[in-house]
N, CA, C and O atoms as a printed pandas DataFrame, in Angstrom:
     atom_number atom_name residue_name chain_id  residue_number  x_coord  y_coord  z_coord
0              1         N          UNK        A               1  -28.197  -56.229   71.229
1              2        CA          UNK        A               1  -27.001  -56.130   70.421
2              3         C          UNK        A               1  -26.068  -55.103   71.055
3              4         O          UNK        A               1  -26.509  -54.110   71.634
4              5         N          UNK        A               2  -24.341  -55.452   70.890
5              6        CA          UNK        A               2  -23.782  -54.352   71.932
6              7         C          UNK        A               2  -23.436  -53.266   70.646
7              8         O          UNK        A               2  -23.385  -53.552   69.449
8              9         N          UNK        A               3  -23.272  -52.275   71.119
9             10        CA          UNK        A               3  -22.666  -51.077   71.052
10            11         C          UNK        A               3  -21.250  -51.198   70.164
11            12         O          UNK        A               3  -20.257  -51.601   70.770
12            13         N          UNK        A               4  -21.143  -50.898   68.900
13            14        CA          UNK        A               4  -19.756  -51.289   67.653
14            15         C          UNK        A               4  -19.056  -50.314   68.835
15            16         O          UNK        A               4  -19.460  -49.298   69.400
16            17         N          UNK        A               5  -17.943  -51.020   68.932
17            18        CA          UNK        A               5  -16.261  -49.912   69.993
18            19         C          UNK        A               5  -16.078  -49.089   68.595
19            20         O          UNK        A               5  -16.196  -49.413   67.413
20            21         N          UNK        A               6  -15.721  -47.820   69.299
21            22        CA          UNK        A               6  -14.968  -46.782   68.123
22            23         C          UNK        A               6  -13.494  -47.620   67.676
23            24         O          UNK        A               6  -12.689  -48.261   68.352
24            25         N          UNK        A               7  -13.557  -47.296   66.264
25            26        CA          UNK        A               7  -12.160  -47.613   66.182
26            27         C          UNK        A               7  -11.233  -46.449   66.524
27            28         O          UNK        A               7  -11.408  -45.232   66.590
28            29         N          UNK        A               8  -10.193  -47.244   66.715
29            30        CA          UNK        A               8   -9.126  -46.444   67.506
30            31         C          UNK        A               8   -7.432  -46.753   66.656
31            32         O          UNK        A               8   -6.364  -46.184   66.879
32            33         N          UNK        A               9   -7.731  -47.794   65.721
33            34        CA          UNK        A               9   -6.377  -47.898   65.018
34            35         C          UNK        A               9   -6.165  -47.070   63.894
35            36         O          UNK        A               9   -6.964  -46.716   63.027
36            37         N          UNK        A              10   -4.680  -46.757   64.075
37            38        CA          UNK        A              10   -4.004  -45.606   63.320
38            39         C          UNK        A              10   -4.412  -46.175   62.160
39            40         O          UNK        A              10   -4.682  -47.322   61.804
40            41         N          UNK        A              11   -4.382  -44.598   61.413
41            42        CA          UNK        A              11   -4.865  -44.540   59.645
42            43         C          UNK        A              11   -3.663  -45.037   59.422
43            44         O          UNK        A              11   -2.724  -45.056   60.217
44            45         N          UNK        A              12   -3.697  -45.519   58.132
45            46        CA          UNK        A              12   -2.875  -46.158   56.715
46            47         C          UNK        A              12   -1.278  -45.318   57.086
47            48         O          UNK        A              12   -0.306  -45.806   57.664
48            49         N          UNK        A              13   -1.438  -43.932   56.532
49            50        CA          UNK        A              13   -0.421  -42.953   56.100
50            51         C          UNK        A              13    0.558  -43.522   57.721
51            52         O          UNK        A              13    1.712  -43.931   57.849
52            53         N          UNK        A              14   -0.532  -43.300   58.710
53            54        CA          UNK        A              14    0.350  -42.742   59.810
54            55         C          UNK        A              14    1.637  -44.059   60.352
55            56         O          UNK        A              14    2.429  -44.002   61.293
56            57         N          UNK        A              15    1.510  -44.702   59.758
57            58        CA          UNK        A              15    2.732  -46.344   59.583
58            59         C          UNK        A              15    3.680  -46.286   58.668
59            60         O          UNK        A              15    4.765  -46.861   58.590
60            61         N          UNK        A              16    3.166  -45.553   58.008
61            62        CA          UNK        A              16    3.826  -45.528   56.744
62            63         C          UNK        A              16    5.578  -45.270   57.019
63            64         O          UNK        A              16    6.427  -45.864   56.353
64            65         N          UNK        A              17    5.857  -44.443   57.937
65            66        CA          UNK        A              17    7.025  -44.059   58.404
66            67         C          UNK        A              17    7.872  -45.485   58.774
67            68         O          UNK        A              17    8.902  -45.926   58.266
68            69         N          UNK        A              18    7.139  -45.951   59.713
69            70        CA          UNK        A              18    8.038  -46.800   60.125
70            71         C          UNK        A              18    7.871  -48.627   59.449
71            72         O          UNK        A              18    8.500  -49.623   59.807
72            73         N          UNK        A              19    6.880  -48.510   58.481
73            74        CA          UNK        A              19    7.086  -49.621   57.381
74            75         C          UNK        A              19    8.247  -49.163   56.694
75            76         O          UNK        A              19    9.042  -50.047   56.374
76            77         N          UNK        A              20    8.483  -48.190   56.443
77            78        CA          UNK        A              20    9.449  -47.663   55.585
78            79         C          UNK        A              20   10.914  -48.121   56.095
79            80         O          UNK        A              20   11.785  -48.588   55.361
80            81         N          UNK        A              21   11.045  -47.868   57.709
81            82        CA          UNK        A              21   12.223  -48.133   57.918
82            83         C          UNK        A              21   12.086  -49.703   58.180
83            84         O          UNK        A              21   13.182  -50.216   58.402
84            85         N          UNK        A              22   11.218  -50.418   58.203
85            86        CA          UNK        A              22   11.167  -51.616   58.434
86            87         C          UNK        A              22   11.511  -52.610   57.114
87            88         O          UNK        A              22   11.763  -53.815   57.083
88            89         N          UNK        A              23   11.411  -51.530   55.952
89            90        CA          UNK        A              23   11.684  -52.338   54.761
90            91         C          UNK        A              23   13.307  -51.917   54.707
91            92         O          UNK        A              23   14.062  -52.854   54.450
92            93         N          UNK        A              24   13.795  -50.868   54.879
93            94        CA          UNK        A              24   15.141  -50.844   54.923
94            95         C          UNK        A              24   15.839  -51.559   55.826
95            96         O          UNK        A              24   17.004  -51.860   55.565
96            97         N          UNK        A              25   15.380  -51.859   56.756
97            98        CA          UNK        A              25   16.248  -52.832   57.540
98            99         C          UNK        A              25   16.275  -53.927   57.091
99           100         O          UNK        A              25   17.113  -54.821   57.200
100          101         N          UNK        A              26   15.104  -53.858   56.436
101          102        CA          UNK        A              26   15.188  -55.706   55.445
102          103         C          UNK        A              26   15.990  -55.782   54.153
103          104         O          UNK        A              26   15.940  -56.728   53.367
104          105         N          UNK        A              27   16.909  -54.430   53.982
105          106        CA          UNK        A              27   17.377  -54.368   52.838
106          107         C          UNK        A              27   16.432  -54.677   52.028
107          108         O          UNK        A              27   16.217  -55.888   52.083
108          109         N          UNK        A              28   15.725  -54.106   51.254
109          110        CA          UNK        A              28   14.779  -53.589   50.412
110          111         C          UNK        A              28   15.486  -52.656   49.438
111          112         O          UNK        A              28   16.181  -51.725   49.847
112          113         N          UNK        A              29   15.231  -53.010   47.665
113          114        CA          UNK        A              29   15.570  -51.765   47.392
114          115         C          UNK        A              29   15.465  -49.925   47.177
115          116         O          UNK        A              29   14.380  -49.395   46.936
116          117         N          UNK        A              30   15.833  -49.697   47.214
117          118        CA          UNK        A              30   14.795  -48.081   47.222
118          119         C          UNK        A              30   13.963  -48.082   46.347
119          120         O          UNK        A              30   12.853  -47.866   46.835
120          121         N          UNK        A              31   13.942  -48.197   45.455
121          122        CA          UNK        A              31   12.772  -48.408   44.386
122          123         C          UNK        A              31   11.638  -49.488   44.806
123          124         O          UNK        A              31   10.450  -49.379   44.506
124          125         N          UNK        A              32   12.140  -50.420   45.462
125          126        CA          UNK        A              32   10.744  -51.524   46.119
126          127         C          UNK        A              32   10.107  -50.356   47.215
127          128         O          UNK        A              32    8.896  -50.193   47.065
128          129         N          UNK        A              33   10.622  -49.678   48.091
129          130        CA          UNK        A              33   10.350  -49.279   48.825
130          131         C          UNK        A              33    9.584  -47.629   48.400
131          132         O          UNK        A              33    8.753  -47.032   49.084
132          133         N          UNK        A              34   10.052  -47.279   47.356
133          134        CA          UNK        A              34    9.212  -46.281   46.945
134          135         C          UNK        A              34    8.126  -46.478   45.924
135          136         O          UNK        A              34    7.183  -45.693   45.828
136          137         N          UNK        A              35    8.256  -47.417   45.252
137          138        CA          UNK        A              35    7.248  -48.201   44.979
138          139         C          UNK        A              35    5.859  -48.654   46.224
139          140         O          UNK        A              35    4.716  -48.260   45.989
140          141         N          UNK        A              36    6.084  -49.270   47.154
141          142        CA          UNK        A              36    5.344  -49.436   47.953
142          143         C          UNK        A              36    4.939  -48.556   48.653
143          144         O          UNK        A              36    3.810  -48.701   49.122
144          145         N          UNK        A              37    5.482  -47.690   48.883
145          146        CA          UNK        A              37    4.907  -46.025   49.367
146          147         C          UNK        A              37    4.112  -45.541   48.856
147          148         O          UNK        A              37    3.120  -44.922   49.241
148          149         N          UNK        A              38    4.627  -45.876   47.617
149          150        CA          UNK        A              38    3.588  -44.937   46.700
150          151         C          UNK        A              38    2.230  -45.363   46.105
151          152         O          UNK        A              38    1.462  -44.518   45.645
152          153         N          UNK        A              39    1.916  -46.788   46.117
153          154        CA          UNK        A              39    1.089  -47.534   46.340
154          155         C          UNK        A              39    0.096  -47.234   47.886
155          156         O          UNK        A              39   -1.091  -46.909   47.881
156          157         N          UNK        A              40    0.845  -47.419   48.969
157          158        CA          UNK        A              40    0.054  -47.028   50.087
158          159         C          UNK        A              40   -0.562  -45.275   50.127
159          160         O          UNK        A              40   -1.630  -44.945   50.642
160          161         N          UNK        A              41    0.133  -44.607   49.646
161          162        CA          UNK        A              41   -0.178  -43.568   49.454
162          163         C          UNK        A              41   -1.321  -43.227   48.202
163          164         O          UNK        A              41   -1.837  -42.111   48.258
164          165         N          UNK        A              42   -1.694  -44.049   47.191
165          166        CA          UNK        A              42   -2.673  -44.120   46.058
166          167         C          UNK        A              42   -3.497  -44.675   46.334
167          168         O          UNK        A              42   -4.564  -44.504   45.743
168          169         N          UNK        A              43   -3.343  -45.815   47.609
169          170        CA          UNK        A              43   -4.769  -46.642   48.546
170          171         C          UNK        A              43   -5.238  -45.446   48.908
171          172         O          UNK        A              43   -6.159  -44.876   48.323
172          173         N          UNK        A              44   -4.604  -44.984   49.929
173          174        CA          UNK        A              44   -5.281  -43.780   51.035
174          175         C          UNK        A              44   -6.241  -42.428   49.901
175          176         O          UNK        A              44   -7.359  -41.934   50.042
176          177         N          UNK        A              45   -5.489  -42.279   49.154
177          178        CA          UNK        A              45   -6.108  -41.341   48.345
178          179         C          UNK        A              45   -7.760  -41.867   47.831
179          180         O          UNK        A              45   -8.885  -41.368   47.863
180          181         N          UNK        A              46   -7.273  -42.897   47.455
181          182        CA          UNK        A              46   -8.501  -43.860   46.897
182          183         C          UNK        A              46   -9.758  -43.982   47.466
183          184         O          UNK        A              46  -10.906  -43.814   47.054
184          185         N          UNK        A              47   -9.048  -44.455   48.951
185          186        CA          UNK        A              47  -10.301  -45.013   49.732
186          187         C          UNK        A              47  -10.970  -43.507   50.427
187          188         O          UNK        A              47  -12.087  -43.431   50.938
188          189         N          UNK        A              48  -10.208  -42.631   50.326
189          190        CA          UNK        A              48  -10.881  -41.025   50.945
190          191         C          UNK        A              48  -11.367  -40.610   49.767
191          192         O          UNK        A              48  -12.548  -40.300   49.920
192          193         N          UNK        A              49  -11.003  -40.459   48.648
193          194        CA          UNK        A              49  -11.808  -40.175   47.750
194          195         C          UNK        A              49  -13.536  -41.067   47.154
195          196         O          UNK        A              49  -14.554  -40.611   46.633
196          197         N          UNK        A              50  -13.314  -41.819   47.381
197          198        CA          UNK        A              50  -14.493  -42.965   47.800
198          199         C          UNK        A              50  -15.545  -42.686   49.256
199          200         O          UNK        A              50  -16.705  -43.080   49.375
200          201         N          UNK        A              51  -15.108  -42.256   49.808
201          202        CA          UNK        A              51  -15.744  -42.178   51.031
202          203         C          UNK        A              51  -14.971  -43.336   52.129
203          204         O          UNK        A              51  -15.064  -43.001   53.310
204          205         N          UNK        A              52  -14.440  -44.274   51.941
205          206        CA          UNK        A              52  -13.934  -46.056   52.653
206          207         C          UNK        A              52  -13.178  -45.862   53.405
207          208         O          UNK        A              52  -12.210  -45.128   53.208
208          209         N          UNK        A              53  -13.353  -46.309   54.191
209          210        CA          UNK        A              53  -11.971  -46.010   55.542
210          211         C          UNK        A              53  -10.958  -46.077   55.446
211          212         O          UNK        A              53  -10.599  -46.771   54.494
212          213         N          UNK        A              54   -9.953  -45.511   56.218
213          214        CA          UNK        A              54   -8.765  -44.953   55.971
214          215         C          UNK        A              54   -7.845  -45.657   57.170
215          216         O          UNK        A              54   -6.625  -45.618   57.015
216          217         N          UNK        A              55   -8.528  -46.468   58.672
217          218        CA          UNK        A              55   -7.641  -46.607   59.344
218          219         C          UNK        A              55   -7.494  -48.433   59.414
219          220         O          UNK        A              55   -8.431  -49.215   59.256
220          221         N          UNK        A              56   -6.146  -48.776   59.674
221          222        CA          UNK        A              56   -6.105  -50.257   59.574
222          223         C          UNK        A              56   -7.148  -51.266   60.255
223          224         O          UNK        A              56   -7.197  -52.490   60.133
224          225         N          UNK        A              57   -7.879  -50.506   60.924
225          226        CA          UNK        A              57   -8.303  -51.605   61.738
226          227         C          UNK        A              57   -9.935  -52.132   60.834
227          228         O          UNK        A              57  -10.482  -53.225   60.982
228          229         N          UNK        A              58  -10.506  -50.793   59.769
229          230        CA          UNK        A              58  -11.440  -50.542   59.223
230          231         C          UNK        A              58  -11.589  -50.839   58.018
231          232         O          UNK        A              58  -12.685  -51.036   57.493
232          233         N          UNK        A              59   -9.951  -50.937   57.167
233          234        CA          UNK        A              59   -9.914  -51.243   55.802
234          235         C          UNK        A              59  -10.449  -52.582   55.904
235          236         O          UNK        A              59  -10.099  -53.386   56.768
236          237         N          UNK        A              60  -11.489  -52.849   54.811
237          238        CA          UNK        A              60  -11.104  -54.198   54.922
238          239         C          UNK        A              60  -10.835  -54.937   53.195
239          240         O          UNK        A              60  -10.578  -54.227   52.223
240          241         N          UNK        A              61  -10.956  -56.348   53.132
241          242        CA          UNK        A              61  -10.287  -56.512   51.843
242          243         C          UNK        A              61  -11.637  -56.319   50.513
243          244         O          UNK        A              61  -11.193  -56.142   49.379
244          245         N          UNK        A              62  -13.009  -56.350   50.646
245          246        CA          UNK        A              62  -13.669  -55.628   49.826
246          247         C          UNK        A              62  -13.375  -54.235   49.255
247          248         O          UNK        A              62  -13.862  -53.739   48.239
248          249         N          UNK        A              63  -12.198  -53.525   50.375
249          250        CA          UNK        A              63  -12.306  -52.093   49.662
250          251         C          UNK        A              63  -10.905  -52.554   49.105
251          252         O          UNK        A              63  -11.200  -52.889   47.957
252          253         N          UNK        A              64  -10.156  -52.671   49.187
253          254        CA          UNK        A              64   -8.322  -53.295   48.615
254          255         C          UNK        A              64   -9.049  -54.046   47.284
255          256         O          UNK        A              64   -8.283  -53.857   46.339
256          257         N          UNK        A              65   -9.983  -54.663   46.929
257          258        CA          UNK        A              65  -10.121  -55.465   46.124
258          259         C          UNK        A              65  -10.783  -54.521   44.957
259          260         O          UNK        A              65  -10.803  -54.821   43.763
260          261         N          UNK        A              66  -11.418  -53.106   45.638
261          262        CA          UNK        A              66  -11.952  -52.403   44.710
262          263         C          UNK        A              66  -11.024  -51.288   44.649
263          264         O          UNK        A              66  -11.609  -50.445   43.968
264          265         N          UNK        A              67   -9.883  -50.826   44.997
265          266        CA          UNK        A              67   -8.584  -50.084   44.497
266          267         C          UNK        A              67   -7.992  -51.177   43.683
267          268         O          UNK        A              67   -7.931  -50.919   42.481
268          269         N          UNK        A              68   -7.544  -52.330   44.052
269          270        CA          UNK        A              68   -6.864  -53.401   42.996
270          271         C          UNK        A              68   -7.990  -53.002   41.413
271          272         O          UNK        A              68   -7.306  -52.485   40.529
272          273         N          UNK        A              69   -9.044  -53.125   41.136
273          274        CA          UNK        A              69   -9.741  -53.368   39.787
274          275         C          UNK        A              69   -9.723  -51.601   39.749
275          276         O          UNK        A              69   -9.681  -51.347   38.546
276          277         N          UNK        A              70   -9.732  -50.752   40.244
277          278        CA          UNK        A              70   -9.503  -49.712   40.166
278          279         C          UNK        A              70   -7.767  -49.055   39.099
279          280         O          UNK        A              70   -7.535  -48.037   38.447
280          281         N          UNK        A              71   -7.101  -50.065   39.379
281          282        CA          UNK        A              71   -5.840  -49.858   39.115
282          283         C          UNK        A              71   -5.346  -50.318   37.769
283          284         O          UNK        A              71   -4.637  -49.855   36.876
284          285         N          UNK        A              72   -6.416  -52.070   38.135
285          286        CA          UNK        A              72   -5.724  -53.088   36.985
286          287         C          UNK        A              72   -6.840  -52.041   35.280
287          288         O          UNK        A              72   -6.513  -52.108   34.095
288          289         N          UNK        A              73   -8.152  -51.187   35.904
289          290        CA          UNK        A              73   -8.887  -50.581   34.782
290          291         C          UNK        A              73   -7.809  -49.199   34.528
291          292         O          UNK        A              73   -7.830  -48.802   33.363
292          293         N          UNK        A              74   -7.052  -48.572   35.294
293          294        CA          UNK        A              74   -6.728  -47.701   34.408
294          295         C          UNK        A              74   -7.045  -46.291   35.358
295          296         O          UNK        A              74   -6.462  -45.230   35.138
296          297         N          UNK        A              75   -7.916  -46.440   36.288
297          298        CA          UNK        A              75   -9.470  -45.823   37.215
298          299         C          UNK        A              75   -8.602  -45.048   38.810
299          300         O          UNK        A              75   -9.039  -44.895   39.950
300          301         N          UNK        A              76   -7.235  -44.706   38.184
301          302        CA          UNK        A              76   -7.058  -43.708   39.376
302          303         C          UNK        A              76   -5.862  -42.797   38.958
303          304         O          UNK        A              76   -5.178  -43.078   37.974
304          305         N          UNK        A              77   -5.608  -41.605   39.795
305          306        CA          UNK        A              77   -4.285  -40.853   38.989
306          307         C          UNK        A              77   -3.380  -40.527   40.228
307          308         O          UNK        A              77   -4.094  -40.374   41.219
308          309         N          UNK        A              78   -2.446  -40.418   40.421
309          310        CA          UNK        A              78   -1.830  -39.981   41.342
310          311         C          UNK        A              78   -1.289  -38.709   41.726
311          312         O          UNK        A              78   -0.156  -38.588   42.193
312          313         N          UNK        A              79   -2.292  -37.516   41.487
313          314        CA          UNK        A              79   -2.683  -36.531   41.387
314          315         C          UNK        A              79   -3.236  -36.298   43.106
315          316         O          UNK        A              79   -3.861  -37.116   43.782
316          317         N          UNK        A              80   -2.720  -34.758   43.560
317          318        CA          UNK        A              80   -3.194  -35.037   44.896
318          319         C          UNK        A              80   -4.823  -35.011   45.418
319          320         O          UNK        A              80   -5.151  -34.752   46.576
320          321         N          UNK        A              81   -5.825  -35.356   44.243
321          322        CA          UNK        A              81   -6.812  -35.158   44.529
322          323         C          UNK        A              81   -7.392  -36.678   44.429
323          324         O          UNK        A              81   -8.554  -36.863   44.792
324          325         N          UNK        A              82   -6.696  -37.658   43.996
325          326        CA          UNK        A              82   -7.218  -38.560   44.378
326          327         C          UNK        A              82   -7.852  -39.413   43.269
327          328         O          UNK        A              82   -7.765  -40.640   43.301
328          329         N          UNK        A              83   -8.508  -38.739   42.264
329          330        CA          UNK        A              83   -9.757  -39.047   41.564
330          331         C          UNK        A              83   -9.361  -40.257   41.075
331          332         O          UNK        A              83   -8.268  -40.820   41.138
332          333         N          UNK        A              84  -10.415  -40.586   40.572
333          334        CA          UNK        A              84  -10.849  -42.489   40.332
334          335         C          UNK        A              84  -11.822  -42.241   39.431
335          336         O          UNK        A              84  -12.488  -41.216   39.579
336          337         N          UNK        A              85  -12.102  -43.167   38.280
337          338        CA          UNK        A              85  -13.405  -43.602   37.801
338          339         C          UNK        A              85  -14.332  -43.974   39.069
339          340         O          UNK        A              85  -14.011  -44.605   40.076
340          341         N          UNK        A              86  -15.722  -43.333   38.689
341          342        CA          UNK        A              86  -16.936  -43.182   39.715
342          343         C          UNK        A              86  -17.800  -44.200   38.652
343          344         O          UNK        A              86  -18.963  -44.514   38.905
């Protein structure tokens, strides 16, 4: 069996910059766009507070699917610590 390659793709946050300007160029409104920030920014919290990876290449949709029921229960705060129902 070979050897898993390190991942090497940038964390979540570190895109975040230039999704940002990528939604303004799409004319986006500021509120969609801080909305969605702030969402990517309540993933990242999530999945580090969990222990779950943090960089794109690692997320995968089992952990998105457990921030989604995380969200739709009520089960996170946007507090800079992250916390979640355990």
């Amino acid at each position: 069996m070979a050897p898993r390659r390190q991942d090497r793709s940038p964390k979540l946050l570190a895109l975040l910059d230039s999704w940002t300007l990528d939604l303004e160029s799409a004319n986006r409104s500021p509120g969609t766009i801080r909305s969605y920030s702030d969402t990517i920014r309540l993933l990242d919290r999530y999945l580090t507070h969990h222990r779950m990876p943090t960089t794109v290449g690692t997320v995968e949709a089992e952990h998105i699917r457990s921030f989604l029921a995380a969200v739709r229960a009520g089960c996170h705060t946007d507090d800079e610590r992250g916390d979640a129902c355990t």
